[in-house]
C-alpha positions as CSV (number, residue, x, y, z in Angstrom):
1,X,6.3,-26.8,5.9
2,X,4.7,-23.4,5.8
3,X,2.2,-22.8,3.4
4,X,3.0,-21.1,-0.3
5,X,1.4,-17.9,-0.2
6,X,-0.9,-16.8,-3.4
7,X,-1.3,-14.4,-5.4
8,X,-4.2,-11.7,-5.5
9,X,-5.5,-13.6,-8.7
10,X,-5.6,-16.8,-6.2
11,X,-2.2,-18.4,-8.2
12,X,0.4,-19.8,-6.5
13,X,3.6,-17.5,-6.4
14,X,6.6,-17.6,-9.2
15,X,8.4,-20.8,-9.2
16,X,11.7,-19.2,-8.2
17,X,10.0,-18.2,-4.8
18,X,8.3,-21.6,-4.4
19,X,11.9,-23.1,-4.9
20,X,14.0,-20.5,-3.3
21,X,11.5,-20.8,-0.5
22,X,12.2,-24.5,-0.1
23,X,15.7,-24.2,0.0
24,X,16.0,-21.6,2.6
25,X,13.9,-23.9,4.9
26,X,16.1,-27.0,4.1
27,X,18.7,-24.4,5.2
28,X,17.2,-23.0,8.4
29,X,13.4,-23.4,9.1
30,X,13.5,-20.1,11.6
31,X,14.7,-18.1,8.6
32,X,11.8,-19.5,6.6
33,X,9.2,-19.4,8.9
34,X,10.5,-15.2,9.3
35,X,10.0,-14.6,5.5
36,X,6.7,-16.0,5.5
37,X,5.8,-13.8,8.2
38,X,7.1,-10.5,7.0
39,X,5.7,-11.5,3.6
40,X,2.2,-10.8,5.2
41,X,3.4,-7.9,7.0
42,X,4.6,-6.4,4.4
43,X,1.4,-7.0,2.2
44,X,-0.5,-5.5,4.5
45,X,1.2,-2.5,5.1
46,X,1.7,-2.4,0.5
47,X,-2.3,-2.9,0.9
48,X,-3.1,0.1,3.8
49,X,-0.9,2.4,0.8
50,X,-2.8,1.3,-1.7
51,X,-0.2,-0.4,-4.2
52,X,-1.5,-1.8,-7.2
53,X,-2.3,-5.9,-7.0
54,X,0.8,-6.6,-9.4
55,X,2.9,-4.5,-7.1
56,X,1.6,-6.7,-3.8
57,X,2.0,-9.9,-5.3
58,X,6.1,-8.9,-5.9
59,X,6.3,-7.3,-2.7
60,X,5.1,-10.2,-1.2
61,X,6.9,-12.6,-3.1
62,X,10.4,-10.5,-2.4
63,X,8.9,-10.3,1.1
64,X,9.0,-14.2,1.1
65,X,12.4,-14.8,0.3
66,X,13.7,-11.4,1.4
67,X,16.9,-13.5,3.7
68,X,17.4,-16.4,0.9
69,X,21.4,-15.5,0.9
70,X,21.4,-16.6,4.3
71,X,22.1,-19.5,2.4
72,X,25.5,-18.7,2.0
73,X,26.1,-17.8,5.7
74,X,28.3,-19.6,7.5
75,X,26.6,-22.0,10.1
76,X,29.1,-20.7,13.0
77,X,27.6,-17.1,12.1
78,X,24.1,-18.0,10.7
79,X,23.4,-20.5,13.8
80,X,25.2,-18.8,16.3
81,X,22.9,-19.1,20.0
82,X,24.5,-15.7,21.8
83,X,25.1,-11.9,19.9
84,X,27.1,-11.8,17.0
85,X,30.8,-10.7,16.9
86,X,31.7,-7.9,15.0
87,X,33.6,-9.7,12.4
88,X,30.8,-12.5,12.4
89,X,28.0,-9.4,12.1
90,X,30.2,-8.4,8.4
91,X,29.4,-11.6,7.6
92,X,26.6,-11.9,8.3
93,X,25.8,-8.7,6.6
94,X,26.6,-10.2,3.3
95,X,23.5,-11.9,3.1
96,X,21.5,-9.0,1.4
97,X,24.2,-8.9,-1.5
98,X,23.9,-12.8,-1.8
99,X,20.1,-13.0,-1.8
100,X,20.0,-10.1,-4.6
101,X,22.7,-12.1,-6.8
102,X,20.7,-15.7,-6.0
103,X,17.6,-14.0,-7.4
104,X,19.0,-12.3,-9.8
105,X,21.0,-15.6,-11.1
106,X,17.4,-16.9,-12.5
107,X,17.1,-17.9,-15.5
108,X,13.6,-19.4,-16.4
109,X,11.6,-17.8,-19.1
110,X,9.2,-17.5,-16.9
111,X,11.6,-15.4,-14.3
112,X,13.1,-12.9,-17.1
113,X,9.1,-12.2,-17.9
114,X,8.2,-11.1,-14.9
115,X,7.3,-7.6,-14.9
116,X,8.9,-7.3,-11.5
117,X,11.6,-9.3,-11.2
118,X,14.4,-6.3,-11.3
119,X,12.4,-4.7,-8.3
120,X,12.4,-7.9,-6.5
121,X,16.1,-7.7,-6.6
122,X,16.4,-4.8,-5.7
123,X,14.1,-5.2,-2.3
124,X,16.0,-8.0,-1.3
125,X,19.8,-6.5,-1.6
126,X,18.4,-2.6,0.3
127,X,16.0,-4.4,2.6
128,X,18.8,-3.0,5.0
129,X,19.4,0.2,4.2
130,X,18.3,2.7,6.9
131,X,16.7,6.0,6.2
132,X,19.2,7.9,7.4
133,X,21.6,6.2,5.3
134,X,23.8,4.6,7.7
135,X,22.2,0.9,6.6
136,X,23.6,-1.7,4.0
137,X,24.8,-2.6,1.7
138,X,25.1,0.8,-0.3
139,X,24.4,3.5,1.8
140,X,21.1,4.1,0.5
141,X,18.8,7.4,2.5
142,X,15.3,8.5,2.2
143,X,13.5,7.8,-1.0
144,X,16.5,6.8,-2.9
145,X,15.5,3.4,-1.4
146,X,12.9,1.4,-3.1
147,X,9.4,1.5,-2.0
148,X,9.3,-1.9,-1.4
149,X,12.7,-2.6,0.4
150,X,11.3,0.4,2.8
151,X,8.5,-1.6,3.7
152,X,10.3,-4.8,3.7
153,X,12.7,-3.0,6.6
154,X,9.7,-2.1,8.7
155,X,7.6,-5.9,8.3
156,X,11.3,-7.7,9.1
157,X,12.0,-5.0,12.1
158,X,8.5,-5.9,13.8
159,X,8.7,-9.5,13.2
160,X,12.4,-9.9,14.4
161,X,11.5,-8.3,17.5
162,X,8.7,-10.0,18.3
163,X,10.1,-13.3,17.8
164,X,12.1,-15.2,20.3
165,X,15.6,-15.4,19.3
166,X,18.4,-17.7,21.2
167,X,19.8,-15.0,22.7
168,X,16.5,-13.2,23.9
169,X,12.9,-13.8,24.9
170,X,10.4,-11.8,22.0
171,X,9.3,-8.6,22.7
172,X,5.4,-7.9,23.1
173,X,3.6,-5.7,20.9
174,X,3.7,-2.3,22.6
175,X,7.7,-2.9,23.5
176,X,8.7,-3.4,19.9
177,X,6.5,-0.7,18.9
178,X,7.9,1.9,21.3
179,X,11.1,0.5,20.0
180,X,10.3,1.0,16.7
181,X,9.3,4.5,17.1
182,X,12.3,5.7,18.5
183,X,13.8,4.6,15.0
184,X,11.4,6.2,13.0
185,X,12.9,8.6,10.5
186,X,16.5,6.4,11.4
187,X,15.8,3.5,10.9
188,X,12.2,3.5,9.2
189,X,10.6,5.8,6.6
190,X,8.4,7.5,8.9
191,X,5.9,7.8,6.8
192,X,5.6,4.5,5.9
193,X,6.4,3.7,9.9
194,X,3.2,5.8,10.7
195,X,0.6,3.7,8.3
196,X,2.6,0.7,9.8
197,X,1.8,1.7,13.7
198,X,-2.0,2.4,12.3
199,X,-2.8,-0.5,10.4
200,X,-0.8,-3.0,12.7
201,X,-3.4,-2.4,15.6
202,X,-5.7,-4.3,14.0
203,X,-4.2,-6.6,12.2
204,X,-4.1,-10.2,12.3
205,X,-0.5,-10.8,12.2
206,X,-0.2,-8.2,15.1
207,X,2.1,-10.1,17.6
208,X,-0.4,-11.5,20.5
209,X,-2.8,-11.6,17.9
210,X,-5.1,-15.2,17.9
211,X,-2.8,-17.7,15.5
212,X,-4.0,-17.3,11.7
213,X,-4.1,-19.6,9.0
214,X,-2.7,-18.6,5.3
């Protein structure tokens, strides 16, 4: 099982992401295994723009669990091993709408008290919205996404590229880079896409990079 990231005060993260975590992997451990990844991307790239330490620890933690309404995808769409259809892409599109209502559906004392857990939401149902606003599910451009679905976009766009999928070998560094910089200012904030391209050189969770632990 992959390891439950902490916080910057060395605490484990929020319950909800602990158990929403669980269930995703229960549910498809590629899926989980990808959140934990673009959970560190995305802290690092939160870190190189200097966000406060409360703001990291909910980025990371809506990072984490950023595709939990893939839950609710069909396992002809969600486990499909070729390119999706474009009825079966709609579908599969829906999973940013589910994942925001899942979160938002928590009702501990200990969710409705965190400072952050409106913004969480809101990261997970725009972490597909494209700069140019051609992305869903809203139609969202430029700075009327939030911050932290922006640099969800960018962590998830690196990592899915650089993963092997069933219908496609990874990409190495340098190819999903290039990639990614066609897309900047489409795609990406390109801003944010230019700290990205700086600070993932050196990084440890740059793809190649010798295998970390958490």
């Amino acid at each position: 099982m992959p390891p439950v990231l902490m916080s910057d005060k060395g605490e484990a993260v929020t319950q909800v992401d602990r158990a929403i975590h669980a269930a995703v992997e229960v549910r498809d451990e590629h899926t989980a295994v990808h959140g934990l990844q673009v959970a560190r991307l995305s802290e690092a790239l939160g870190r190189a723009i200097a966000l406060e330490s409360d703001d990291i620890d909910a980025l990371r933690e809506a990072a984490h669990i950023h595709d939990v309404g893939k839950i609710g995808i069909p396992d002809r769409v969600l486990l499909k091993p070729s390119p999706l259809s474009s009825h079966e892409w709609e579908i599969m599109k829906s999973h940013s709408i589910l994942g925001a209502r899942i979160v938002a559906a928590q009702s501990s004392l200990h969710w409705q008290q965190h400072h952050a857990s409106t913004g969480i939401v809101n990261a997970i149902r725009h972490h597909h919205e494209r700069f140019d606003g051609r992305g869903y599910p809203d139609g969202l451009a430029g700075d009327a996404i939030p911050l932290w679905a922006r640099i969800i976009l960018i962590a998830d766009c690196y990592d899915a590229l650089t993963e092997t999928r069933a219908y496609r070998p990874p990409l190495a560094h340098d190819a999903a880079m290039s990639v990614m910089a066609e897309e900047r200012g489409s795609v990406s904030d390109p801003e944010l896409f230019d700290v990205f391209a700086r600070t993932i050189e050196n990084s440890p969770w740059r793809a190649g990079a010798p295998a970390q632990s958490e």
